[in-house]
Every structure is written in structure tokens, then in C-alpha cells.
N, C-alpha and C positions, 0 to 999 in steps of 0.2 A: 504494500500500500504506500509507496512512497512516492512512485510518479505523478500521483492525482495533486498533491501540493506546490509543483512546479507547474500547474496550467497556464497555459500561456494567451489567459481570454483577457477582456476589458477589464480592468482595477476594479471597475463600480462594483460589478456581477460574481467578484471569484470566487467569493467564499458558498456564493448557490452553486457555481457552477463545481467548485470540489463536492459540494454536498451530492449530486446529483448523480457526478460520475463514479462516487462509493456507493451509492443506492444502485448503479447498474454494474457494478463488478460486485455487489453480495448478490445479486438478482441473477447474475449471469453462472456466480457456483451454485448459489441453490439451484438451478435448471440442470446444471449438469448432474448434483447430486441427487435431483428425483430422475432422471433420464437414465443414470445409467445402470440401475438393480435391470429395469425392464429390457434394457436395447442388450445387457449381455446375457438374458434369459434367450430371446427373441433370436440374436446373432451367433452367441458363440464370446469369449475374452478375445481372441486374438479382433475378430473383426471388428470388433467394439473401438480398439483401441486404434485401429485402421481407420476408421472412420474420424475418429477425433483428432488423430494426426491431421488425419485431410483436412479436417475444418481448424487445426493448430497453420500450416501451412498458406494457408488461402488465408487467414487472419493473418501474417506474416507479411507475404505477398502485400495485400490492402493495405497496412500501414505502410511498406517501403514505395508504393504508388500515390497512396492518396495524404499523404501526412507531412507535410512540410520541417524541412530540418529548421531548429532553434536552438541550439549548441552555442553558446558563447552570443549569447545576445539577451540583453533585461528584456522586463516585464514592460516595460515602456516602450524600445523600440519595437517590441511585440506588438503590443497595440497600436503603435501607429503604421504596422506594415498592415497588419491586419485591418486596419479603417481604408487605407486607400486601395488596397485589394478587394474586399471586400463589402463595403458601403456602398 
């Protein structure tokens, strides 16, 4: 849980915006932890875990396509790349 406190949204909004994206990474292990008793009854463990690879992978993929580097740059000029990009 350490990345959500580095977000790199508008100053006004951060502290909803950390709140929001811990509410969808608990949401996101609770789905895995009720999904997977049924999908290794239904599949099998090896393909269980084949399948999650795949959607670990293609979440990989997604963020090295869609997710902008911010390494070595404040929360400021975040926001103001992000306004004229996107506004």
C-alpha cells in the first residue's frame, strides 16, 4: 500500500483521490479472494493460476501503455502537466 500516497492528481482532491484508490485495491483482493475457492473447483490449480497470470500480465502491459512516467518530478509540476494535457 505504498504507491496510493504518491498520486500524482490535483493538490485540492488527493486525499479523496488516495481514499478511493485503497477502497478499489481492498475491492479488487476481496474479488479475487471470493473468485478463486470456485474458479479452482470449476478449473483445476494449475489453470487457475494461468488465468490470473494472464490477467497479472495484460495489467502489466496496461500500465506500461497507458500510464505516464512521473519519476523525478513534484506534485506541482504534476499538476500543471496534467491541466494543460488534460483540461
Amino acid at each position: 500500500m505504498g504507491g496510493e500516497a504518491e498520486f500524482p492528481g490535483p493538490l485540492k482532491i488527493r486525499s479523496l483521490t488516495i481514499g478511493v484508490s485503497v477502497l478499489v485495491l481492498w475491492l479488487a483482493n476481496a474479488i479475487v479472494a471470493w473468485a478463486f475457492p470456485p474458479v479452482v473447483e470449476a478449473l483445476g490449480i494449475s489453470s487457475t493460476f494461468f488465468v490470473f497470470a494472464v490477467l497479472g500480465v495484460g495489467a502489466i502491459w496496461f500500465v506500461a501503455r497507458a500510464v505516464p512516467e512521473t519519476r523525478g518530478t513534484s506534485l506541482e509540476e504534476l499538476e500543471a502537466r496534467f491541466r494543460r494535457e488534460y483540461a
